[in-house]
C-alpha positions in Angstrom: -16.5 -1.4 -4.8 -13.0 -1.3 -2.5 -9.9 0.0 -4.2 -6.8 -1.4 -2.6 -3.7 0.4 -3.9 -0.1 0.9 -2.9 1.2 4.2 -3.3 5.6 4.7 -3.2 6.8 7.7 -1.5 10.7 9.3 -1.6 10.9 9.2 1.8 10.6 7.3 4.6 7.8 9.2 6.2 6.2 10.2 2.8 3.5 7.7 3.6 2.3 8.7 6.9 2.2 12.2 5.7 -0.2 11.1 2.9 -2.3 9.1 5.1 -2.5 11.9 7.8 -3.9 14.2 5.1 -6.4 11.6 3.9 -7.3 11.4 7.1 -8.4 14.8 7.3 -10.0 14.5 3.8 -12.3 11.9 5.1 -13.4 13.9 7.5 -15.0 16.3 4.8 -16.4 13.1 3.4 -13.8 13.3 0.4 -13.0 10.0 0.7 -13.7 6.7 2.7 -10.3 5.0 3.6 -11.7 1.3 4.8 -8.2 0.2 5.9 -4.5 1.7 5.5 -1.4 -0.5 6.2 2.3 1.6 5.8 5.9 0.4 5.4 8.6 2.9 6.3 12.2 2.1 5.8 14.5 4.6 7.0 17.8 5.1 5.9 20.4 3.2 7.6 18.0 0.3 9.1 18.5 -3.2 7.5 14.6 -3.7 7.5 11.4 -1.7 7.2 8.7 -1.1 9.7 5.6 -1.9 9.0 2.4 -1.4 10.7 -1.2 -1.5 10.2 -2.3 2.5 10.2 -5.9 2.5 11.1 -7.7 0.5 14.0 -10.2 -2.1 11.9 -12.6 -2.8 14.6 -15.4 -1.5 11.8 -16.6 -4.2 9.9 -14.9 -5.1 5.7 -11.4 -4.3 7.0 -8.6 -6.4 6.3 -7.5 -6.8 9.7 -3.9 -6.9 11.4 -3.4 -10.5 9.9 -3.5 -9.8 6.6 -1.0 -7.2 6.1 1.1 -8.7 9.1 1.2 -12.1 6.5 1.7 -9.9 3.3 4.4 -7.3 4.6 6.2 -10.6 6.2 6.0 -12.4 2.6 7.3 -9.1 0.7 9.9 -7.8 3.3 10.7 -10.6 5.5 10.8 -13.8 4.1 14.1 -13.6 2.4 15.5 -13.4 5.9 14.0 -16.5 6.8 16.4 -19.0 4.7 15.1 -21.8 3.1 13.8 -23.8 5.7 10.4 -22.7 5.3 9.9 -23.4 1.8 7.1 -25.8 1.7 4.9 -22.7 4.0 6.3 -20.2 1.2 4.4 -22.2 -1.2 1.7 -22.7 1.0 1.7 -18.9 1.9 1.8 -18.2 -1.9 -1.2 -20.1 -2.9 -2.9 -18.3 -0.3 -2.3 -14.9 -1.3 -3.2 -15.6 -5.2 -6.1 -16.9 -3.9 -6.5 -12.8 -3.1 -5.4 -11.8 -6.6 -2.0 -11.1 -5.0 0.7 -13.1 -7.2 4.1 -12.9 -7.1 4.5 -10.2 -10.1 2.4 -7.8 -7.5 5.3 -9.2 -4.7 8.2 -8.5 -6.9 6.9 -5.2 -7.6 6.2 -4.0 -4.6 9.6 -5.4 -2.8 12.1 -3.8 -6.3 10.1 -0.6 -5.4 10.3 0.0 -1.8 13.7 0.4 -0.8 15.6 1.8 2.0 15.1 5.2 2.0 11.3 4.9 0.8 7.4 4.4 2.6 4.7 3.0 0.8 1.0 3.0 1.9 -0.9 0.1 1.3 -4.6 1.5 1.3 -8.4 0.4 0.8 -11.0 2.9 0.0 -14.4 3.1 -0.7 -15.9 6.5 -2.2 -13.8 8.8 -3.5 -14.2 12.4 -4.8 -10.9 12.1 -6.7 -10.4 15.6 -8.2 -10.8 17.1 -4.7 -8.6 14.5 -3.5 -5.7 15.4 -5.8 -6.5 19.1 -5.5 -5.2 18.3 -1.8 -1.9 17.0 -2.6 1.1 19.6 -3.6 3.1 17.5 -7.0 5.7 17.0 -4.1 3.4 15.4 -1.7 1.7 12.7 -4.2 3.5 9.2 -4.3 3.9 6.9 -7.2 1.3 4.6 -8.2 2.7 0.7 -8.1 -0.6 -1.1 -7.8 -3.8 -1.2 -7.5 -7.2 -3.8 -8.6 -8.8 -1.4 -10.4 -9.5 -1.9 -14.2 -7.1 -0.9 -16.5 -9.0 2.1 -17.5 -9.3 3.2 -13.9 -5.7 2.8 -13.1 -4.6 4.9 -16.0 -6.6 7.6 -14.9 -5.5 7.6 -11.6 -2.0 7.9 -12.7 -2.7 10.6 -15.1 -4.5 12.6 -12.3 -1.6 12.1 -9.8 1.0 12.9 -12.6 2.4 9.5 -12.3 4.3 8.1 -14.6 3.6 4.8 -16.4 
């Protein structure tokens, strides 16, 4: 089964550091990162970037569209005004239709804030202990969401050193 989870980093480029070094831990077969999506918002810009990390021509990733719509709802809609409100519903249902509802929204957009990165990622197999073995305490980002079971997630955050 595919974990998606969203990781908060300190700084802006936080998340591509994490994603560079999972990248290398995937290629000791560590882990098996499906899809990987990052938002970086530097210090002084009025917006994030976002952009899709990996290229998803293998088959079960997301795909561009998918985190294009979700970054636009989280970061991006706000900017749009009001006249759009009847495809912000639309949008909405949409997403919950993915088991993304607006408490998973909120959390991510009170969370990532200027200053911060997050890395949105999908994984298959992962050997977690030798995966946190490779991250320094200062290196490991905060844990905002994930679909894993409850049981799952607390682990995760227990490994990491995450607070709940």
């Amino acid at each position: 089964m595919a974990a998606l989870t969203v990781w908060k980093f300190d700084t802006a480029d936080g998340a591509d550091k994490a994603l560079s070094k999972l990248q290398e831990l995937q290629k000791q077969q560590l882990i098996q990162v499906i899809d990987a999506a990052i938002v970086s918002w530097p210090q002084g810009r009025k917006r994030p970037k976002t952009y899709q990390a990996l290229d998803t021509t293998g088959a079960g990733a997301l795909g561009g569209a998918f985190w294009g719509m979700l970054f636009g709802f989280i970061f991006f809609m706000p900017f749009l005004g009001m006249a759009m409100g009847a495809a912000v519903g639309a949008l909405s249902g949409h997403f919950t239709d993915y088991g993304i509802n607006d408490d998973f929204i909120n959390n991510v957009k009170s969370k990532v804030t200027e200053g911060t990165s997050a890395l949105f990622l999908l994984t298959g197999q992962v050997t977690i202990d030798k995966v946190e073995a490779a991250f320094t305490p200062e290196e490991r980002g905060e844990l905002i969401q994930s679909n894993l079971t409850n049981e799952q997630e607390a682990k995760l955050r227990a490994d990491f050193g995450a607070e709940e």
